[in-house]
C-alpha positions as CSV (number, residue, x, y, z in Angstrom):
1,X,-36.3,208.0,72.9
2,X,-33.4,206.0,72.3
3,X,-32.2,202.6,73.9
4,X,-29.1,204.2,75.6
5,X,-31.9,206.8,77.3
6,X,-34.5,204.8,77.8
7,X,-32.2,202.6,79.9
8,X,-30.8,205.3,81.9
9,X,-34.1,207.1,82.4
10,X,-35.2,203.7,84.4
11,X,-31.6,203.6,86.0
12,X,-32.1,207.1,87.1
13,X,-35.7,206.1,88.6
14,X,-37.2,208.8,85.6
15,X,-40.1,207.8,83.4
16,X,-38.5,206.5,80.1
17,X,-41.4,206.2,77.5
18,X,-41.4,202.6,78.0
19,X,-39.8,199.6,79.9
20,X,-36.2,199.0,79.3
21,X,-35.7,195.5,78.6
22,X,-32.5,193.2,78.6
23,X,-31.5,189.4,79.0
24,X,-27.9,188.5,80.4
25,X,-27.2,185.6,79.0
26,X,-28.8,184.2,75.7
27,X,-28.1,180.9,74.0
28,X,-30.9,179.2,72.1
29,X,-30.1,178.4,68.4
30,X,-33.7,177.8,67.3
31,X,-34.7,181.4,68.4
32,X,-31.5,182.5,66.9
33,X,-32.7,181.2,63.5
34,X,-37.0,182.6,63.8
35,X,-34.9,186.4,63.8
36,X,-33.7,185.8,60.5
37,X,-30.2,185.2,61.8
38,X,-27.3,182.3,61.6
39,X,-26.1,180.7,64.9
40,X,-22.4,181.4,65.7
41,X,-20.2,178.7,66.3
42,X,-20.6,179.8,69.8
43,X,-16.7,178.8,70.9
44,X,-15.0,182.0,70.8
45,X,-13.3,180.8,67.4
46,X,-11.2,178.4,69.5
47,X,-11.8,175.3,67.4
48,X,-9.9,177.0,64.3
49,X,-6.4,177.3,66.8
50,X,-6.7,173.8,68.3
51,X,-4.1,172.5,66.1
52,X,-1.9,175.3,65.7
53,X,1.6,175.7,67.4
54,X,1.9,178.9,70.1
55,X,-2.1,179.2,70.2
56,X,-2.6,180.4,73.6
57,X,-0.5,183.3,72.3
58,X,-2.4,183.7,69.0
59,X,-5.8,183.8,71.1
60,X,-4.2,186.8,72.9
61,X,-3.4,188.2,70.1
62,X,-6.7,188.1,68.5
63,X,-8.6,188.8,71.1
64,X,-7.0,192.1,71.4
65,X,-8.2,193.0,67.7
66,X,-11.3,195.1,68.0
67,X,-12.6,194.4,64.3
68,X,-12.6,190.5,65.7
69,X,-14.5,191.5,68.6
70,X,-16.8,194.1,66.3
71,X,-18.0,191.2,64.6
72,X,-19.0,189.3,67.0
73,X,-20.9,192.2,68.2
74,X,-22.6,192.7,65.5
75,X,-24.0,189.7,65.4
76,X,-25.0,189.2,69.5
77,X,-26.2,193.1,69.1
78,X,-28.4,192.6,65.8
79,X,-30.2,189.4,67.7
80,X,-31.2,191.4,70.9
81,X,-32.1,194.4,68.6
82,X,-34.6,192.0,66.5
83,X,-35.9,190.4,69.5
84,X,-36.8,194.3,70.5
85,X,-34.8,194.3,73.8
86,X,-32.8,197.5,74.6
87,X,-29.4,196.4,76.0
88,X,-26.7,193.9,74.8
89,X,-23.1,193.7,77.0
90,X,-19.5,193.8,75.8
91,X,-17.0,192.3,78.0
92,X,-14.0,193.7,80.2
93,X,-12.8,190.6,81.7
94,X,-14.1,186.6,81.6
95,X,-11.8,186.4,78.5
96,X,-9.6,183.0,77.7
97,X,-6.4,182.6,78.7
98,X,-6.0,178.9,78.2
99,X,-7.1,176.6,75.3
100,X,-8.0,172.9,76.7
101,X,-7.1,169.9,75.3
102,X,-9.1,169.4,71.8
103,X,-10.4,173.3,72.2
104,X,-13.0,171.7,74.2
105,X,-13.2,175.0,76.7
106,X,-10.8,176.7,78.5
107,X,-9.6,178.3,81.6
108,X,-10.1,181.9,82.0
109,X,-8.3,184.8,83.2
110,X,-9.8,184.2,86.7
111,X,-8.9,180.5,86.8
112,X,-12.0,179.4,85.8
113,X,-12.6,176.0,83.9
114,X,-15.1,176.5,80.8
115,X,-15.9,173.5,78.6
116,X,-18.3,173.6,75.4
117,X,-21.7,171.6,75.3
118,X,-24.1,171.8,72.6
119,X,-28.3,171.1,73.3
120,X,-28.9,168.1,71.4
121,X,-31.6,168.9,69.1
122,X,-30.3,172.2,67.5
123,X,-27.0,172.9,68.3
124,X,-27.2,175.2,71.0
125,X,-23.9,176.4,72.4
126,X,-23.6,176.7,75.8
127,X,-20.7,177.5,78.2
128,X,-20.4,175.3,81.5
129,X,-18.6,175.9,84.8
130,X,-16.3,172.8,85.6
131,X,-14.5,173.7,88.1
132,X,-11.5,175.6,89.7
133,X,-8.1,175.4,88.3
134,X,-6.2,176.7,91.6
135,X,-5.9,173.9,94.5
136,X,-4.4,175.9,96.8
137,X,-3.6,179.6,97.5
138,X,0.1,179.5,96.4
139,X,-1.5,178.2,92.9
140,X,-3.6,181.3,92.9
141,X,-0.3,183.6,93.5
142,X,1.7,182.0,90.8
143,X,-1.0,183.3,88.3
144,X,-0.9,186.1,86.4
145,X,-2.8,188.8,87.5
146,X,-5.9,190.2,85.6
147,X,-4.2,193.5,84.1
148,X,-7.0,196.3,84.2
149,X,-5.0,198.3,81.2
150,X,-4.5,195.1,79.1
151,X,-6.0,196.9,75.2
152,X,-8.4,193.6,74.4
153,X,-10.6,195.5,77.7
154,X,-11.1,199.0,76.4
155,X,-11.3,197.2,72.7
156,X,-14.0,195.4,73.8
157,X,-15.7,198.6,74.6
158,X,-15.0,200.2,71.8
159,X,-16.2,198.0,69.2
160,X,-19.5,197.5,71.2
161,X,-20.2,201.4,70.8
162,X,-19.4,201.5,67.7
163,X,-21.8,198.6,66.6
164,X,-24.5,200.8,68.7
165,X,-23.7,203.4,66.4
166,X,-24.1,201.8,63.1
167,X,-27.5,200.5,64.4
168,X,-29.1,204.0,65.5
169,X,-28.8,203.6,69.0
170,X,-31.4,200.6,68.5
171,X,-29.6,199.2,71.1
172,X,-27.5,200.3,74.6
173,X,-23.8,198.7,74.4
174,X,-23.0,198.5,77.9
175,X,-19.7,196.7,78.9
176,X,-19.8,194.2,81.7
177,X,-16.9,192.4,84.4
178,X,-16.6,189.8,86.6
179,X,-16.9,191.7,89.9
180,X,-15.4,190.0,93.8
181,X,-17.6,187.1,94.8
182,X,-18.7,184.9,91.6
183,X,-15.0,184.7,89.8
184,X,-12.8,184.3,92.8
185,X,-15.0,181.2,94.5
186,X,-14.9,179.7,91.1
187,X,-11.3,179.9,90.5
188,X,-10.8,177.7,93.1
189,X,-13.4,175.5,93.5
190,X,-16.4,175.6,96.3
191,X,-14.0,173.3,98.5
192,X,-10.5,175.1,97.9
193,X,-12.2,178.6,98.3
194,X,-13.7,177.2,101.5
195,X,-10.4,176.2,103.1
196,X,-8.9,180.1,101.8
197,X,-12.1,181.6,103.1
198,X,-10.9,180.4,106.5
199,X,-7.4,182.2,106.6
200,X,-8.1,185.5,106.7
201,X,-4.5,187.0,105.7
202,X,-5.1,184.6,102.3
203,X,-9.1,185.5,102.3
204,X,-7.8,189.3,102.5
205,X,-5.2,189.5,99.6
206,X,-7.8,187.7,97.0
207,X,-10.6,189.6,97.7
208,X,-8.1,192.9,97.4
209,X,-7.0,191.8,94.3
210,X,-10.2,191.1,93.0
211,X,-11.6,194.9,94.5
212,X,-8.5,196.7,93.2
213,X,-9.0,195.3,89.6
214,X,-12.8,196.2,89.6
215,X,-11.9,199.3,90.8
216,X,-9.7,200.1,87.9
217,X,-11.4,198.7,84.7
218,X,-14.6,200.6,86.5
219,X,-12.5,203.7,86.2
220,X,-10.8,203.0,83.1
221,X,-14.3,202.6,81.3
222,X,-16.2,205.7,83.0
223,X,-13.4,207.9,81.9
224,X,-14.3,206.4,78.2
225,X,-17.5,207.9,79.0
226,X,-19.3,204.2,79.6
227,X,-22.7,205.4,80.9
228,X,-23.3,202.0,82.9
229,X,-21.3,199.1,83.7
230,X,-22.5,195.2,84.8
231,X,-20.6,193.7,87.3
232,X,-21.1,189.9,86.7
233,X,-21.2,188.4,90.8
234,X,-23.4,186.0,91.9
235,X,-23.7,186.0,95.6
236,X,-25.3,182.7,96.2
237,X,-27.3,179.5,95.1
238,X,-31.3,179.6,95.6
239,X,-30.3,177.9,99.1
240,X,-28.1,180.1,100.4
241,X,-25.1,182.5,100.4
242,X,-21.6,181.5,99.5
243,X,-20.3,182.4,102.7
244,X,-21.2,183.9,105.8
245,X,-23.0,187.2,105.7
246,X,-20.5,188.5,108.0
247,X,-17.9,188.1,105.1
248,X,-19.7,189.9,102.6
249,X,-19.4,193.0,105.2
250,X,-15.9,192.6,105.5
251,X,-14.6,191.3,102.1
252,X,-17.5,193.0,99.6
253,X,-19.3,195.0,100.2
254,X,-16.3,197.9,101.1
255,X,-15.4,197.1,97.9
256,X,-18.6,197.7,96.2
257,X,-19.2,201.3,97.8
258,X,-15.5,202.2,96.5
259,X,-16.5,200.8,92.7
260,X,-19.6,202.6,93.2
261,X,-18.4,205.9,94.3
262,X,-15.5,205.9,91.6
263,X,-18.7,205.1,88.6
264,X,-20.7,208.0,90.1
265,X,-18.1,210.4,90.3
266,X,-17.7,210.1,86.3
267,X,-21.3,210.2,85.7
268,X,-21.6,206.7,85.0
269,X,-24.0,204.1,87.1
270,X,-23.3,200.3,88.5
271,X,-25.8,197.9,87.6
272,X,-24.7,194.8,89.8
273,X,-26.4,190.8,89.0
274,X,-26.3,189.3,92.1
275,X,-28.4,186.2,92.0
276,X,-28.7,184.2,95.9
């Protein structure tokens, strides 16, 4: 049995002929280096465009190019295959769209502000939340929105199978998004998103554009024949919710059942991290 079954036997609550294993997020140069393997830079290439003229627009550009992408693939795939777990992601959305000062992070297609930091003792990459970039709902609407067609998506995708491929199906490729709860809080900030949370006409339009988008790449990826898909949305800290369960009824969940019918209809499953 093969990764890609194994995983969907357990998906699919059938007896694979072990337990499927998979970690979300890895970052730990010292393990990196016991599997035989070289740490990446761990900074998206970003540090080789800090100087360069026009290089928000040359980070578009490569991040569109799927033998960029394959690469890096290769290399996150090869690790999880070595360490002997089953499933690796590629990504549909979280990409850059702004280059800080000094390449130090950037601000994502959600509004997100990422900055760099690096563990002390080996190097270790690691990719910190700092904070939402829209301070006020009329910010938000002067962005541009996440385009569910935009090629660096289903590239993404693409290259990811294709490393699966080359390595005997060693490993499940499954792409992954930023879902309705996780990215739009963090775009503006816990204390903006508070203040938006209140309005409901404002609550309403982010949360639609945030369902409609999910909706789509869902759809767009399915219909590539993606067999699962992660949807990245953390609901809470270890405390409590973000907001009132009451909201999640209104603003989420609807949204979920929609994503969800759409994956099943194309014979492809939701696997949704949720922490809180």
């Amino acid at each position: 049995m093969n990764a890609e079954e194994r995983v969907l036997k357990a998906i699919n609550h059938e007896e694979p002929d072990k337990i499927p294993a998979w970690e979300s997020a890895f970052t730990n140069n010292t393990i990196t280096k016991h599997y035989g393997l070289k740490p990446d830079k761990g900074d998206y290439g970003l540090s080789l465009l800090k100087y360069l003229p026009f290089r928000n627009v040359l980070m578009n550009y490569f991040l569109k190019k799927k033998n960029i992408q394959k690469a890096g693939y290769q290399h996150s795939h090869e690790l999880f295959r070595r360490i002997g777990l089953d499933m690796q992601i590629s990504i549909a959305s979280l990409f850059p769209r702004k280059i800080l000062k000094g390449a130090k992070g950037f601000i994502d297609e959600y509004g997100r502000i990422m900055k760099f930091e690096y563990y002390e003792k080996d190097g270790t990459p690691i990719l910190g939340y700092y904070g939402g970039y829209f301070e006020s709902f009329e910010d938000y609407e002067s962005w541009e929105p996440l385009d569910p067609h935009w090629e660096a998506r289903i590239n993404s995708f693409r290259a990811g199978r294709q490393v699966q491929k080359e390595m005997n199906d060693e490993i499940f490729s499954v792409p992954a998004t930023g879902s309705l709860m996780e990215c739009t809080w963090e775009g503006f900030g816990i204390e903006t998103f508070s203040r938006i949370i209140t309005k409901n006409k404002q609550a309403k339009k982010v949360f639609d554009d945030r369902g409609e988008f999910t909706l789509e790449i869902v759809k767009i990826l399915a219909e590539e024949d993606a067999k699962l898909i992660v949807l990245w949305d953390d609901y809470g800290f270890k405390n409590g919710l973000f907001m009132s369960p009451n909201n999640y009824r209104k603003y989420i969940f609807p949204w979920l059942k929609k994503i969800c019918d759409a994956a099943h209809k194309r014979d492809c499953r939701i696997l949704l991290h949720s922490d809180g």
